[in-house]
C-alpha positions, 0 to 999 in steps of 0.5 A: 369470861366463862361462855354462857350456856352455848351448845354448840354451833357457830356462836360457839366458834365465835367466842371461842376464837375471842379467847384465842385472840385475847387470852391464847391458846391455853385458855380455849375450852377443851370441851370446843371441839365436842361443843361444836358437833351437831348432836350436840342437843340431842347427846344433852338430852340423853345425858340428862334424861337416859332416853335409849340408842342411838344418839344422832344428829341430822345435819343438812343446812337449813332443813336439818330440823325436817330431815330428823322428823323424817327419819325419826317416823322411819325409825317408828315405821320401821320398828327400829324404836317405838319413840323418839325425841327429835327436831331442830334447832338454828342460832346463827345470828352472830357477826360471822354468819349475817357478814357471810350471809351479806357478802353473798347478797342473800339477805334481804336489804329491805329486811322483808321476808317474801319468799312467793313474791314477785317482789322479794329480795333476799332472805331475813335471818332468824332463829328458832327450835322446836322439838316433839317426840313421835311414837308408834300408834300402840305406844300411845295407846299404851301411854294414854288409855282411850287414845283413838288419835291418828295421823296420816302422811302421804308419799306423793311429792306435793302439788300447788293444789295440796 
């Protein structure tokens, strides 16, 4: 059975371990080992659309898709490109990752997600993506006439009055 548009990711693993075990080694997908890295979305979008280098994916757990919005505002901030695609993208609800999620005890029994609550117990997996593209203040001016639009960020750590 052909994989279904996966890009990646534990999923990816997953199925093709089924091969494995049910059909042998000459019939895992030589494209497994590229399918699994991380930059995995972003070298398809390139591949498909030509944006120009560099081509990276930030990888850190959970907070991977944050990471790569922050780093693509420092390549902005820093002249190192005038736009950039970036964000992130986590689909991990396959068998492998709730059971070693479970055996941890992290999930929440309850299925309740309350992460300021007195009363929370555990995490509720799930999965998302979400992808912008950032760029300088004068490419979008340059993109569309008349812009005036500003954003603004601060650099002090937040406090639970900000």
């Amino acid at each position: 059975m052909r994989d279904r548009l996966r890009i990646g990711g534990i999923g990816t693993i997953e199925s093709s371990h089924d091969v494995l075990r049910d059909r042998g080694a000459a019939r895992v997908s030589p494209l497994l080992h590229p399918a699994d890295h991380g930059q995995r979305g972003g070298r398809l979008v390139a591949m498909r659309h030509g944006p120009a280098r560099p081509g990276f994916g930030v990888m850190s757990a959970c907070a991977s898709g944050t990471h790569a919005i922050g780093t693509a505002a420092r390549m902005i901030e820093s002249g190192e490109a005038r736009a950039v695609v970036t964000g992130g993208a986590e689909a991990t609800l396959t068998p492998l990752a709730t059971a070693a999620f479970a055996a941890m005890d992290a999930t929440s029994p309850t299925g309740i997600s309350r992460p300021f609550d007195a009363r929370r117990d555990g995490f509720v997996m799930g999965e998302g993506a979400g992808v912008l593209v950032l760029e300088s203040e004068a490419s979008a001016r340059n993109a569309v006439p008349g812009c005036s639009a500003r954003c603004g960020a601060t650099r002090r750590p937040p406090t639970p009055t900000t």
